[in-house]
MITORBA-766122 format. One record per residue (C-alpha): residue number from 1; residue in one letter; x, y, z. Coordinates in Angstrom, 1 decimal. Layout:
BEGIN
  nr rest      X      Y      Z
 NUM    a      X      Y      Z
...
This chain:
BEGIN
  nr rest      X      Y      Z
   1    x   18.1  -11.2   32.0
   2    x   16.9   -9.3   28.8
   3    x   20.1   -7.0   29.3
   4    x   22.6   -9.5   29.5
   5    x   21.5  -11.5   26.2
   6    x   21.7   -8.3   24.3
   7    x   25.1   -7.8   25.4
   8    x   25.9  -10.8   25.2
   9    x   24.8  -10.8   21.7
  10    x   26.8   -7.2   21.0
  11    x   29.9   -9.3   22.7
  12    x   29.2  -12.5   20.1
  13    x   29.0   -9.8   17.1
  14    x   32.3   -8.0   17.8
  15    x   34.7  -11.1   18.8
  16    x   33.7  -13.5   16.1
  17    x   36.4  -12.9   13.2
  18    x   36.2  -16.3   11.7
  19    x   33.9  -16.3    7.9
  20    x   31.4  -19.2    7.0
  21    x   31.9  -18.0    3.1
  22    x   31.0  -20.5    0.6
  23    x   32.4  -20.7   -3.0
  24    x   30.2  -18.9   -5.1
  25    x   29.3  -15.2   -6.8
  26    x   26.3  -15.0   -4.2
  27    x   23.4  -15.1   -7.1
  28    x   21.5  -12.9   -9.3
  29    x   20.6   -9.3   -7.9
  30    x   17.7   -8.1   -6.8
  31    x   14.7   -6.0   -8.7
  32    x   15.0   -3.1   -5.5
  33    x   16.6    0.3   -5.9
  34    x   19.3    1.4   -3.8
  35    x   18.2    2.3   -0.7
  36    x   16.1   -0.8   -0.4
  37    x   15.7   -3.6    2.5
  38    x   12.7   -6.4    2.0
  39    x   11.7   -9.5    3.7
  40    x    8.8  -11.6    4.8
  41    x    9.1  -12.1    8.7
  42    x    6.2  -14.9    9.7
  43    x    4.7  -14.0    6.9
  44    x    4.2  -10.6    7.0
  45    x    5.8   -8.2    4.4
  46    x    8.3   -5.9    6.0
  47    x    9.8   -2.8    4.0
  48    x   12.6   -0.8    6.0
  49    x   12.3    2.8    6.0
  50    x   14.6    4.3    7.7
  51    x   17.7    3.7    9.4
  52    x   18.6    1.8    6.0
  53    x   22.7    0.7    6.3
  54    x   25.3   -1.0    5.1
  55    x   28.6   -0.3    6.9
  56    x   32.0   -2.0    5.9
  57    x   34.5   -2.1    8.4
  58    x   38.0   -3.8    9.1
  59    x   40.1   -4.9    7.2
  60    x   41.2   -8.3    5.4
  61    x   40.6  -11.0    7.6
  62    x   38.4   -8.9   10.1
  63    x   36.2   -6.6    7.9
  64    x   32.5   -6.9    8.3
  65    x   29.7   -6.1    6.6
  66    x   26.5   -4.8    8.7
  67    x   23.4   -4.6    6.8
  68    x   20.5   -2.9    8.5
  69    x   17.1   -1.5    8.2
  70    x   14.1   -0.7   10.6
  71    x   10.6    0.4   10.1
  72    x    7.5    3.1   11.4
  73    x    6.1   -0.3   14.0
  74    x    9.6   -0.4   15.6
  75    x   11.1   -3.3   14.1
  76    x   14.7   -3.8   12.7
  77    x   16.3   -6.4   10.6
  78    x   19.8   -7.0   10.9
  79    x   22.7   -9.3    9.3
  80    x   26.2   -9.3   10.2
  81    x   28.8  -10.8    8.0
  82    x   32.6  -11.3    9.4
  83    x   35.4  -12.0    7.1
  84    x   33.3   -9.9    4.3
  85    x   35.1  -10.5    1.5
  86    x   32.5   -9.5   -1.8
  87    x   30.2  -11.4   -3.7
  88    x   29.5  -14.8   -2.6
  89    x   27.2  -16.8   -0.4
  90    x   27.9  -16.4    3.6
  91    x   26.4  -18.7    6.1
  92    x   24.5  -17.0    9.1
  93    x   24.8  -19.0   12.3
  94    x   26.8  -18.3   15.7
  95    x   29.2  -15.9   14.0
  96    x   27.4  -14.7   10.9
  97    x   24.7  -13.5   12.7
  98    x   21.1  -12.9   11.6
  99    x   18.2  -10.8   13.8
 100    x   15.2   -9.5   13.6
 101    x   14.1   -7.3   16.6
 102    x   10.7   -5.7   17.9
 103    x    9.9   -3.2   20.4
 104    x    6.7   -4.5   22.1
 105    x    6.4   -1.2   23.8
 106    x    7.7    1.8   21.7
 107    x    8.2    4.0   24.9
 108    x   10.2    0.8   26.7
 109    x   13.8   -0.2   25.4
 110    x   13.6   -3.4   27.3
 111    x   10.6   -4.3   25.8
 112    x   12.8   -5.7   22.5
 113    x   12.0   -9.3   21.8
 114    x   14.9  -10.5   19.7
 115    x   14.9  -13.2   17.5
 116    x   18.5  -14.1   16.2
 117    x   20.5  -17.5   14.4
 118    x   22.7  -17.4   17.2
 119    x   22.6  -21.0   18.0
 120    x   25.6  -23.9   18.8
 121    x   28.7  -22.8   16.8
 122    x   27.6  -26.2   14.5
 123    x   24.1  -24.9   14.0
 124    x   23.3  -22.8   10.0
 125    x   20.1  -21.3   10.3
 126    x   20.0  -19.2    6.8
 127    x   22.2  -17.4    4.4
 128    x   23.3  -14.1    2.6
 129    x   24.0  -14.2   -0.7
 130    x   25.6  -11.1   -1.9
 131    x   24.9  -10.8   -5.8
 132    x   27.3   -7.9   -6.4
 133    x   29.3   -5.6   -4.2
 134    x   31.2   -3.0   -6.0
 135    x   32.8   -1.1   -2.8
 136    x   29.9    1.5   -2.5
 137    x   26.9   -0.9   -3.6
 138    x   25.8   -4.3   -1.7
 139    x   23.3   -6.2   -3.2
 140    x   21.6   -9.7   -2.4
 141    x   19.4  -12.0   -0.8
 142    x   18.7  -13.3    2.2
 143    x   16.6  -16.2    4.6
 144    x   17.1  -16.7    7.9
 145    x   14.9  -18.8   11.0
 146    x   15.5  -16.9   13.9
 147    x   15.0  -17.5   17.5
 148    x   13.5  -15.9   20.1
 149    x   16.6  -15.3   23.0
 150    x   14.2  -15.5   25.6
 151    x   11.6  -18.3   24.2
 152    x   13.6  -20.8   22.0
 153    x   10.0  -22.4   20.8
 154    x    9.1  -19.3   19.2
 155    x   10.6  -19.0   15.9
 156    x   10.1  -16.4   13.3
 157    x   10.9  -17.3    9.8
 158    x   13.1  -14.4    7.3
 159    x   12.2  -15.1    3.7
 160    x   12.3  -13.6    0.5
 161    x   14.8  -11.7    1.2
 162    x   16.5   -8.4   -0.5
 163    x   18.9   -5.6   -0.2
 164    x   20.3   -2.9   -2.4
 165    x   22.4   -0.7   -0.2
 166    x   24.7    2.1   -0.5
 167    x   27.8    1.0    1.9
 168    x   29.4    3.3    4.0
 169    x   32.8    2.8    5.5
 170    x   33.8    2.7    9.0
């Protein structure tokens, strides 16, 4: 069962093409150097360090923006933004797609427990807000709830969110 959610979830990622952008510059940037990925997940502080990404691809109407960053306790942090189009504020949801992921068991893939804002295409469950994006720079905020696939009553909030990223292209 764990299986098919994640591809499932791999599927959702690469068909949606439609952007949940709203009209703004996305907000002031954040205090972190580049090479930086921050958050509070359920209250914890989490500080990626390694693994740290931001990869453009597509083009116009289909380009994405990935940002992603894991840590030493085998967690990852992940956003996906289709219909990337620069600075502004982006809607995460059923096709912007926020997750945060844990490997219970570091020697066990299917031990992940993943918590994602994939819910009902009406459902917004946070927001990216990138600052400034300069074609080889991302930076922003973030703040997502996130659910777990296999446990929809447990819930792990993503606040206090912040990137600075070098972006690589695809």
């Amino acid at each position: 069962m764990k299986t098919l959610k994640n591809v499932m979830l791999v599927l959702v990622m690469s068909l949606a093409i439609v952007s949940c952008k709203k009209d703004d510059d996305g907000g002031d940037d954040p205090q972190g150097g580049t090479g930086t990925l921050t958050a509070n997940v359920g209250g914890a502080s989490y500080s990626a360090t390694f693994g740290i990404t931001a990869q453009l691809s597509g083009s116009g109407a289909s380009q994405a923006l990935a940002i992603s960053g894991g840590t030493a306790d085998s967690e990852n942090l992940q956003m996906i933004i289709q219909g990337f189009d620069g600075e502004g504020t982006y809607d995460l949801s059923f096709v912007n797609i926020g997750t945060y992921t844990i490997l219970t068991d570091i020697n066990d893939p299917m031990s992940a427990i993943i918590y994602s804002t994939v819910g009902d295409a009406q459902s917004v469950n946070g927001e990216v807000n990138v600052s400034s994006f300069d074609g080889n720079i991302a930076k922003g905020t973030f703040e997502f709830t996130a659910i777990n696939l296999d446990d929809a009553s447990d819930i792990k909030e993503v606040t206090n969110g912040e990137f600075n990223i070098e972006v690589t292209n695809q």
